[in-house]
N, C-alpha and C positions, 0 to 999 in steps of 0.2 A: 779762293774765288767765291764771290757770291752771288747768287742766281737773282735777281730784282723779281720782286711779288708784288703782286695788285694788291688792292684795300682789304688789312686783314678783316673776318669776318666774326665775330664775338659767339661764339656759341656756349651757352651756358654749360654750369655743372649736370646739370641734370639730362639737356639733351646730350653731353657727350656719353652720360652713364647708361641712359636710352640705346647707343649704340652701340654701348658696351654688353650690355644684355644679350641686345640682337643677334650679335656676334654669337655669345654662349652660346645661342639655340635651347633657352629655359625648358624646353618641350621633351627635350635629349632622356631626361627621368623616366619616361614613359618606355622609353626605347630601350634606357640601360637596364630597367628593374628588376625584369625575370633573372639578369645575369649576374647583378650584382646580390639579388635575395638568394642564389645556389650558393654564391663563395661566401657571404654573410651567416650563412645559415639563418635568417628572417630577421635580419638586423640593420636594412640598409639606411633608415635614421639616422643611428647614431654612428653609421660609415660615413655618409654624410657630415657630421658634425665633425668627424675626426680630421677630413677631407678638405671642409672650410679653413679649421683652423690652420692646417698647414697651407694652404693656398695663400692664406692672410699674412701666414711670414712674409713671402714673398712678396707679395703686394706693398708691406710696410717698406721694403730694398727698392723695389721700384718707385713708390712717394718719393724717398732721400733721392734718390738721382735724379729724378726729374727738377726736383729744387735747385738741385746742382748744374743740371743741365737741362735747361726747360724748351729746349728746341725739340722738333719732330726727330724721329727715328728707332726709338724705344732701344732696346738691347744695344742695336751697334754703334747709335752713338755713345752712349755709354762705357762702352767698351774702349771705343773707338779712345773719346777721351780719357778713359785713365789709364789701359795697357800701352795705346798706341795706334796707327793707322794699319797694321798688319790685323794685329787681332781685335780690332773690329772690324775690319772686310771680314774675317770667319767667322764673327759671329752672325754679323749682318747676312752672309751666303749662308750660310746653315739654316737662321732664322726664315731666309724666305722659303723654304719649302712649309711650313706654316703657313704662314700667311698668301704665300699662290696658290697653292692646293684648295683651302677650302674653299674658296668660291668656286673651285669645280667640282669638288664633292657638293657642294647647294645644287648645282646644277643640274647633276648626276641624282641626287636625291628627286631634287625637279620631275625629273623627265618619268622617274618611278613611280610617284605619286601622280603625277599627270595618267601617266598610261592605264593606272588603277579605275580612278577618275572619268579618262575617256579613252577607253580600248579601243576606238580606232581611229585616234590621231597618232600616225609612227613617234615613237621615242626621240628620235633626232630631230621631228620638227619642232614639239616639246622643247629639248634640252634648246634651240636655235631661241628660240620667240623668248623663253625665260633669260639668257643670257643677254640680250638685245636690247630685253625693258631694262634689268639690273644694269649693264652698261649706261645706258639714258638717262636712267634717275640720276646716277654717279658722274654722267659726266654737266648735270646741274649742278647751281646753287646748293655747297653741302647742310645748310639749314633746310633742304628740301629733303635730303638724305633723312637728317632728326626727325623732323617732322612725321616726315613718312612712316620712321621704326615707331611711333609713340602709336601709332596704328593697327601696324602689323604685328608689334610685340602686345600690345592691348588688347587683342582680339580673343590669343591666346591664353593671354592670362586668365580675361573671363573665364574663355569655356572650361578652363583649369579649374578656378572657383566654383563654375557649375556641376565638373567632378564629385568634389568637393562637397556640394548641398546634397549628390545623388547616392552618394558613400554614406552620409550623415543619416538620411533619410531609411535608406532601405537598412541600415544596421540597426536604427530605433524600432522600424517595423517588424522586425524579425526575431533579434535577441533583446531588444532594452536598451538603456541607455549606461547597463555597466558595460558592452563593448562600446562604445563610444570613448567614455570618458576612463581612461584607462593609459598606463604608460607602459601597456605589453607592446608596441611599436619600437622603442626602445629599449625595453627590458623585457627578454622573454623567456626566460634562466637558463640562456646559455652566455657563461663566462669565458668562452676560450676568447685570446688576442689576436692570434696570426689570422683568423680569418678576418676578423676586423678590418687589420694593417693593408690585407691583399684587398680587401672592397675597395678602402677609401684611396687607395692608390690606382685602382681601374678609374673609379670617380674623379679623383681630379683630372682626370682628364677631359672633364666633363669642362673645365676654369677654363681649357683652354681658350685665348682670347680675350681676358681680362683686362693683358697687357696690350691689348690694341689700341687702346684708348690714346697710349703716347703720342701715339700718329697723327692725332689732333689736336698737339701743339701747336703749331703754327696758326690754326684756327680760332683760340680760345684766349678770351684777356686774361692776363695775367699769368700764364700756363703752370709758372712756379707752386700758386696755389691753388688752381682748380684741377690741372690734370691731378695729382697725389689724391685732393680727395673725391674725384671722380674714378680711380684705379679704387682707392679702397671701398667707396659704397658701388663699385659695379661688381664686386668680388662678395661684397656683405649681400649685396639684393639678388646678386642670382643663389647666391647659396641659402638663402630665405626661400624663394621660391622651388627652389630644389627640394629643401626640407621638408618645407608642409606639401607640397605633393607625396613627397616619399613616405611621411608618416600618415596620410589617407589611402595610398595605395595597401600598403602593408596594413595595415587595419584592417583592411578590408579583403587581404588578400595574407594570413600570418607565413606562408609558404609558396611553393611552387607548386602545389598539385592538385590546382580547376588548372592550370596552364598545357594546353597541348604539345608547345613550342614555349621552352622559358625563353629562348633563346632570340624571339621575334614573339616578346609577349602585349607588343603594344595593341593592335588589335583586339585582342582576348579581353584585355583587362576595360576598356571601356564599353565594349558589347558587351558583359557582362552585370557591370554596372550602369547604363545606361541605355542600353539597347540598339537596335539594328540604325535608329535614326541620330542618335546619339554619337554612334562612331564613324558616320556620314560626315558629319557635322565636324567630328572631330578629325577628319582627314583630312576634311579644309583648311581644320586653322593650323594644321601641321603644315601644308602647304603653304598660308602666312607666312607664318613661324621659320619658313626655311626660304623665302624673300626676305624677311629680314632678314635673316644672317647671311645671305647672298648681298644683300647692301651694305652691310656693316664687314663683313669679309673682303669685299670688294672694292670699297674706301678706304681700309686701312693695307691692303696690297699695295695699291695705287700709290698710296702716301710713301712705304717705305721702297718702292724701287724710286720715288721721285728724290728720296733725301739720299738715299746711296748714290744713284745715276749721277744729280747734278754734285756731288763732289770728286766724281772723274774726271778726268779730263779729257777722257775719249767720248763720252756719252755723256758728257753735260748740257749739251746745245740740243737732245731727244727728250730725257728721261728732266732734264731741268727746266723744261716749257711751263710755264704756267697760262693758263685762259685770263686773259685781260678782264675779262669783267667776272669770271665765276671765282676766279682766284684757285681753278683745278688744276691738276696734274691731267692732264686729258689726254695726252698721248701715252700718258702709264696706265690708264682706264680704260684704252682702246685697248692696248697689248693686254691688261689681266683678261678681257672681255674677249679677246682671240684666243687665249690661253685655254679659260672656262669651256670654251665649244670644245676641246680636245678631250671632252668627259666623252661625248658623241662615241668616241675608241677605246678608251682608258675603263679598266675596271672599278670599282668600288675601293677593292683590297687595296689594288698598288697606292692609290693617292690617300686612302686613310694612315696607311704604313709610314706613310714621309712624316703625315701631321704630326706626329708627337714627336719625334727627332728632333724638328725643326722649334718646338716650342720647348723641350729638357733643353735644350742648348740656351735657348734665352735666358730661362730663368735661374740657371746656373749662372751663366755671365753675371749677371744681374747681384746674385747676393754675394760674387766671387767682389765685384767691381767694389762692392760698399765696404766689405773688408779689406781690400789694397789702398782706396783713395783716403779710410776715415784713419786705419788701422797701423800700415805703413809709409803710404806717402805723406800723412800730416801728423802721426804718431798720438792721437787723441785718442789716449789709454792710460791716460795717468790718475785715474779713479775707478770706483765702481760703475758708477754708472753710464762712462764712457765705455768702459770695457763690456757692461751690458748692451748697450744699442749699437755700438760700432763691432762689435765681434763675437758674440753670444746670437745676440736677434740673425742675424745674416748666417751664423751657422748652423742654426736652427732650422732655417726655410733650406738654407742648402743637405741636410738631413735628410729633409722630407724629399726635397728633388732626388736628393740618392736613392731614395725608397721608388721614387719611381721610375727612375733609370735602370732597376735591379728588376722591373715588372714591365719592363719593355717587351715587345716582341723581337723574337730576334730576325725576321724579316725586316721590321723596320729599324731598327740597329744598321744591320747589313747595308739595304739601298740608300739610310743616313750618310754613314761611312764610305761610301761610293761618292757620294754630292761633295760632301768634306774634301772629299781627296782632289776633285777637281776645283775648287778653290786652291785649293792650296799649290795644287801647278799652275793658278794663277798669278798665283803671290811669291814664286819660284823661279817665273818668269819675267814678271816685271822684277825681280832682284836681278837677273842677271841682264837684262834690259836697260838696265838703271834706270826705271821710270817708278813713280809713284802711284800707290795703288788711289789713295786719296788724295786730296787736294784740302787746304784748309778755307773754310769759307771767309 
């Protein structure tokens, strides 16, 4: 069955990589530094680089399928088509605790930075008014969404740059310009590896939302070729901006010890290099920075309960609604947007915990699927260089996922495998039901 859509809407490569940034939360650097320079021992650069590269496996698995299958849905349609309609519902269900979650973690972020900001507006009417706007923009024109993040994520950037001049500056005036120009950032003669491996595997986690972008297939001409290289330069550009953030921090900062708190070193690290108005300044554009990713979080939610929903058949006539002239999913923006207020109750912990479950689950699918559709379903392995792209490249990125499955917390493991399980007496039910979990479009 197929859901009928209004005029599709053409969004460039670039604004969809805009939203794929947005997503990442580029700003996250700041946040993770103190924790990732303890396990690094003052190496989170070249964590960083370690981190990209393996993200970029996966990204390369994600391109091929989308070529393959250039419709909305990311992971489960994928799944979906080459395992089957069983297991893509479980990847698609596992996958949305990703993708629901974060826009109430932005929310919940929201409400904290508000309250900082302005200590006496309650927390909840915060967390209410930020989910309200982020609804609104979402349930416009998604070229209002782009547009919007080329804003909000530019804000940030700047005052990142102006970091950047501030780091430059006060290291010239102090020591010269051999700390400057130096590659102790990268190299500080320590050679051990596992602490390496454990950084860059806390940091990818950092990607998370890379693969959102898929979600705006249905949006984009040609999606075959623009989402693949809008996945890879939204995965190469935040991990740019990751980089040279990290290699000015740590310059600037070779250890942990001006830090009071490594642990919540974001404040420290820019009142120290910038000063009392400087880190004012810079809790603003964090508060940007985390509207974007509440937009861009919040779009790509929307999108994938709208591609799962309208191929049920119990919830196709809700979740398959499209707005006649916006071309949204609007009642799947209303529900993430009711969902998001339930930050109002919900801790920080619990819904950080679900995110990265729900996203190891995708990107496994993902380089599992390019190995079964290239490798055994069409048997395109009868060279080297088949055997390199169809089953080397995809077991490579799947490596790196195991590496980060092995650094999972085991909380979120736990309440992962709780979510898992009720899907699966989903999919248990409708077998003995004999109803179908999907429907083909």
């Amino acid at each position: 069955m197929s859901i009928k859509s209004g005029k599709r809407i053409n969004l460039s490569v670039w604004q969809v990589v805009i939203i794929g940034i947005a997503y990442m939360t580029p700003m996250t650097v700041f946040d993770t530094f103190g924790i990732v320079s303890q396990i690094t021992e003052g190496r989170v650069p070249l964590a960083y680089l370690l981190a990209i590269a393996a993200v970029l496996l996966t990204a390369i698995s994600y391109g091929r399928m989308v070529r393959l299958h250039p419709s909305s849905g990311s992971a489960y349609t994928y799944a979906r088509n080459v395992c089957g309609n069983n297991t893509g519902f479980m990847v698609g269900w596992s996958s949305l605790l990703d993708y629901i979650f974060l826009p109430m973690i932005n929310s919940l972020l929201a409400g904290i930075y508000l309250q900082t900001l302005l200590p006496q507006v309650p927390v909840w009417i915060s967390i209410l008014l930020f989910t309200t706007l982020v609804t609104w923009v979402n349930c416009c024109n998604i070229k209002t969404l782009a547009n919007a993040n080329f804003i909000f994520v530019g804000i940030p950037v700047i005052l990142m740059g102006v970091f950047v001049y501030f780091v430059i500056h006060n290291l010239l005036a102090e020591f010269g310009s051999d700390h400057v120009f130096t590659m102790k950032p990268l190299f500080n003669g320590n050679d051990s590896i596992t602490p390496l491996i454990s950084g860059a595997a806390v940091l990818c986690f950092s990607f998370l939302g890379f693969d959102a972008v898929t979600t705006m297939s249905d949006e984009t001409r040609q999606p075959e070729y623009t989402i693949p290289r809008a996945i890879f330069f939204t995965a190469l550009s935040g991990g740019a901006i990751f980089f040279v953030a990290a290699w000015f921090i740590q310059l600037y900062y070779p250890d942990n010890s001006e830090f009071k708190n490594p642990m919540e070193a974001l404040p420290e690290i820019v009142l120290y290099v910038g000063g009392k108005i400087f880190q004012m300044l810079f809790l603003v554009a964090i508060l940007f920075n985390t509207f974007a990713s509440a937009l861009a979080s919040h779009a790509s939610a929307a999108r994938l309960l709208h591609i799962m929903g309208k191929d049920n058949p119990f919830t196709h006539r809700f979740f398959g609604y499209l707005h006649p002239k916006n071309n949204n999913p609007v009642y799947c923006v209303l529900l993430i947007g009711l969902i998001s207020l339930s930050s109002i109750f919900i801790g920080l912990n619990t819904a950080v915990s679900l995110i990265s479950f729900g996203a190891l689950v995708a990107f496994s699918a993902v380089n599992l699927s390019v190995i079964i559709h290239f490798a055994f379903n069409h048997k395109k392995i009868g060279c080297l260089r088949e055997i390199f792209i169809n089953v080397m490249l995809p077991l490579a990125g799947l490596g790196c996922v195991a590496i980060m499955w092995l650094n999972l917390d085991h909380d979120a493991f736990m309440l992962g495998s709780v979510w898992a399980t009720l899907g699966i007496v989903w999919v248990i039910y409708c077998g003995f039901t004999k109803k179908e979990i999907v429907i083909s479009e």
